[in-house]
C-alpha positions as CSV (number, residue, x, y, z in Angstrom):
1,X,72.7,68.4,80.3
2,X,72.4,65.0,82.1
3,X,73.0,61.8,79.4
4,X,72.2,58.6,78.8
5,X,75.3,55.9,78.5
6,X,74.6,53.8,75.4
7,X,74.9,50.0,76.0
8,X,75.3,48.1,72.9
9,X,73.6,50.7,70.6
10,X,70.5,51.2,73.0
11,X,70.5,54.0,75.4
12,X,69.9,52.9,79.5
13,X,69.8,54.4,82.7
14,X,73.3,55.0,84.9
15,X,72.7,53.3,88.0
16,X,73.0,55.0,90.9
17,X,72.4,58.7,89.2
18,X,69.0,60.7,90.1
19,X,67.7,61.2,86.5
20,X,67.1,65.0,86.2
21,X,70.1,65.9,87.7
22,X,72.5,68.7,86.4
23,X,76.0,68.1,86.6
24,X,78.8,70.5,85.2
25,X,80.4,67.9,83.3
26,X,79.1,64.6,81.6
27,X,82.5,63.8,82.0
28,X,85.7,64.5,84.0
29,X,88.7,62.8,83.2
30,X,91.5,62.6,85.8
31,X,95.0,62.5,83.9
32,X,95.8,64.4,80.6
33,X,98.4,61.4,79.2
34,X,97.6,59.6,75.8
35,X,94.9,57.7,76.8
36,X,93.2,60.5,78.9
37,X,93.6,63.2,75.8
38,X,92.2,60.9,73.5
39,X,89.1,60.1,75.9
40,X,88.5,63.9,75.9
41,X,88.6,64.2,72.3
42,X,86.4,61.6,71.3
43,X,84.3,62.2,74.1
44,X,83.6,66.3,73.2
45,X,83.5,65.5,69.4
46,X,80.5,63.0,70.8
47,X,79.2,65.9,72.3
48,X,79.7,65.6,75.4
49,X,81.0,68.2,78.0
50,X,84.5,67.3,79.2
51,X,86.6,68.6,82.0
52,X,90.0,67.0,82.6
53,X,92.6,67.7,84.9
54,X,96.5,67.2,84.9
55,X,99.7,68.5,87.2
56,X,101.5,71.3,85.7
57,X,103.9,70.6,83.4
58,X,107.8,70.0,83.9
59,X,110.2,67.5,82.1
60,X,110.7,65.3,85.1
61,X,107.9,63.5,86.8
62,X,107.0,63.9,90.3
63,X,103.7,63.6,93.0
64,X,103.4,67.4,92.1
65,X,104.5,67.8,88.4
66,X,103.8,66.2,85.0
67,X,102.1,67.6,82.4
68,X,99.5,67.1,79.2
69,X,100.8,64.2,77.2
70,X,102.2,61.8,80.1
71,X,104.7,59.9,80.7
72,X,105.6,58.4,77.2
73,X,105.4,61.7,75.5
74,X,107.0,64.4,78.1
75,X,109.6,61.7,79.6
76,X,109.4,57.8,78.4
77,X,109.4,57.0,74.7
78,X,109.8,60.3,73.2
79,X,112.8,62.2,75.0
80,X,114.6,58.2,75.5
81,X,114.1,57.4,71.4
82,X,115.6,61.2,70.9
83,X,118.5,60.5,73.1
84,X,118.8,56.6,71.6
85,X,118.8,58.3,68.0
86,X,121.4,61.4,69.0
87,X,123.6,58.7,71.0
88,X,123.5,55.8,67.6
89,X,125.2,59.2,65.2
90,X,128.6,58.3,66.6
91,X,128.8,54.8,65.7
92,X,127.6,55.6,61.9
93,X,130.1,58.3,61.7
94,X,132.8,56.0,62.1
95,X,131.1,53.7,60.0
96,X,130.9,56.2,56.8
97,X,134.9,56.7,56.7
98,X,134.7,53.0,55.7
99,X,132.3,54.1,52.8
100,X,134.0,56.5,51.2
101,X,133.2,59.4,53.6
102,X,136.1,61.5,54.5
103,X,135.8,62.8,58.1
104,X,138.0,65.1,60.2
105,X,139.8,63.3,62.8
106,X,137.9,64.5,65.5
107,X,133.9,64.7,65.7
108,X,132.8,67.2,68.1
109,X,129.5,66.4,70.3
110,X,127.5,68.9,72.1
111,X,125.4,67.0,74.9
112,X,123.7,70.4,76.1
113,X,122.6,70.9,72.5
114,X,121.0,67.7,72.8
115,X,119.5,67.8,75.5
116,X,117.7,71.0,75.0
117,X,116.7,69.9,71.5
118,X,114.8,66.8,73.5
119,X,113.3,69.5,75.5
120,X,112.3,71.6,72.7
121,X,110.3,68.5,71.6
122,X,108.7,68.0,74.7
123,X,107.9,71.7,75.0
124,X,106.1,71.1,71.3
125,X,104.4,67.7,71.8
126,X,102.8,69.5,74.9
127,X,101.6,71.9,73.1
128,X,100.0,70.1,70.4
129,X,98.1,68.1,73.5
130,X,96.7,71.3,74.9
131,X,95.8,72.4,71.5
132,X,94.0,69.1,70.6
133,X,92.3,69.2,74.1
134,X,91.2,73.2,73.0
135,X,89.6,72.4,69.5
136,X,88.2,69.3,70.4
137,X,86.0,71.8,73.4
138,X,87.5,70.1,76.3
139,X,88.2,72.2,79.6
140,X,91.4,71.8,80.5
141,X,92.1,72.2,84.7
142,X,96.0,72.0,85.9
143,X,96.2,70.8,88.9
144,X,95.8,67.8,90.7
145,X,92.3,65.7,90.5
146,X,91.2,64.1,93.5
147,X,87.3,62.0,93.6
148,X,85.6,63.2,96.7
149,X,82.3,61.4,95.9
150,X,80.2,59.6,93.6
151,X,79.9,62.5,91.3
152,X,82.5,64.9,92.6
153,X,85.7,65.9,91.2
154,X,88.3,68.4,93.7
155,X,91.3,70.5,91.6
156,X,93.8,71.8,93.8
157,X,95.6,74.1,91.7
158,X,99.0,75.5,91.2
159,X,98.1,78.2,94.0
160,X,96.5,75.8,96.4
161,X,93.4,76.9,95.5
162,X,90.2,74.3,95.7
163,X,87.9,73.5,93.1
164,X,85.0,71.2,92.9
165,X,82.9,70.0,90.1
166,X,80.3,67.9,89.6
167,X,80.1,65.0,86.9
168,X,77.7,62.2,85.5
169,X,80.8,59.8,84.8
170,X,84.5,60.1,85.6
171,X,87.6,58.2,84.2
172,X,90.9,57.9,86.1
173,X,94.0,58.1,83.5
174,X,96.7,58.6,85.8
175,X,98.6,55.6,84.5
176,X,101.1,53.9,86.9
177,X,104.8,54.2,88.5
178,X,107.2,51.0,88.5
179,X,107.6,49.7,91.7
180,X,111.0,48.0,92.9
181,X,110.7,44.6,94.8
182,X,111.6,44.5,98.3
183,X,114.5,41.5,96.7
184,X,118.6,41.3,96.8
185,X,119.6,42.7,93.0
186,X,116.2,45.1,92.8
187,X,118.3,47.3,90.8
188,X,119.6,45.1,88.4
189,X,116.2,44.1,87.5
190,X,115.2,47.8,86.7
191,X,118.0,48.3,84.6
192,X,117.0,44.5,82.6
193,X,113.5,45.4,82.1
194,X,114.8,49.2,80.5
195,X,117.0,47.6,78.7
196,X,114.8,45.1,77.2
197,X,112.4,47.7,76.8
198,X,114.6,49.5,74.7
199,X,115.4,46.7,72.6
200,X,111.2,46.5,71.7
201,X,111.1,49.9,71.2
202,X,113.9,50.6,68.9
């Protein structure tokens, strides 16, 4: 069923839309990440009908991969603040034989242990999305969202396969990639800005 947007409390017309018309979705949102997840939800609890696509899921971003929860979730703030808080342990250790704590000489650390405990978090946090995405009545598509016309969404999915659905409004949450300047020292500057990013976050 076709909608009305509501402008400051008072329902008008969408420009540029037949009235009448029947579209599959009211809308389709292009990126699962925080902000897309949380446009579905609100959306469907509104009720509207929501479609929303994302690439299929993997730890490590690419133009083919990423999965329901985005970057900060599946590979920014989440897995760095598990690492940051693993990584600070060995410090403090050291620190409690000056409080009293008595220590063996030698502290043992298992990097693969954590390592697959970040990814164990990520596996869970990506659940949750999908869940939220599921009882909220969102339709969740993987694969990757392309607009093909005014009111026309294309999923390519994992098996190459095409699908096209129509929709009254669509939202592009696909969020961005850091770019490195074509300057001497590019590098450096990456490594500043995470750093000082760090520093904010923690």
């Amino acid at each position: 069923m076709a909608r009305k947007m509501l402008i400051d409390g008072e329902a008008e017309l969408v420009p540029g839309v037949e009235q009448g018309m029947n579209f599959d979705f009211d809308l389709f949102i292009i990126g699962a990440g925080s902000g897309g997840v949380r446009a579905a939800r609100f959306s469907s609890n509104y009720g509207a009908k929501v479609g929303i696509c994302e690439l299929p899921f993997h730890t490590i971003s690419s133009e083919t991969i990423g999965g329901v929860g985005g970057t900060c979730v599946i590979r920014g703030c989440v897995p760095k603040k598990i690492l940051v808080y693993g990584a600070s342990y060995g410090g403090e250790l050291e620190d409690a034989r000056n409080y009293g704590w008595e220590l063996s000489e030698k502290v043992d650390f298992n990097w693969k242990k954590l390592l697959q405990k970040k990814t164990d978090e990520i596996n869970r946090l990506n659940g949750i999305y999908k869940r939220l995405l599921s009882n909220a009545g969102a339709k969740l598509f993987e694969g990757e969202g392309k607009i093909v016309g005014p009111n026309e969404v294309e999923v390519t999915q994992l098996d190459g396969t095409k699908l096209s659905y129509s929709a009254k409004h669509i939202l592009i949450a696909t969020g961005s990639r850091a770019q490195r300047p074509n300057i001497p020292g590019q590098v450096n500057l990456l490594v500043l800005k995470y750093y000082c990013k760090m520093i904010l976050l923690t």
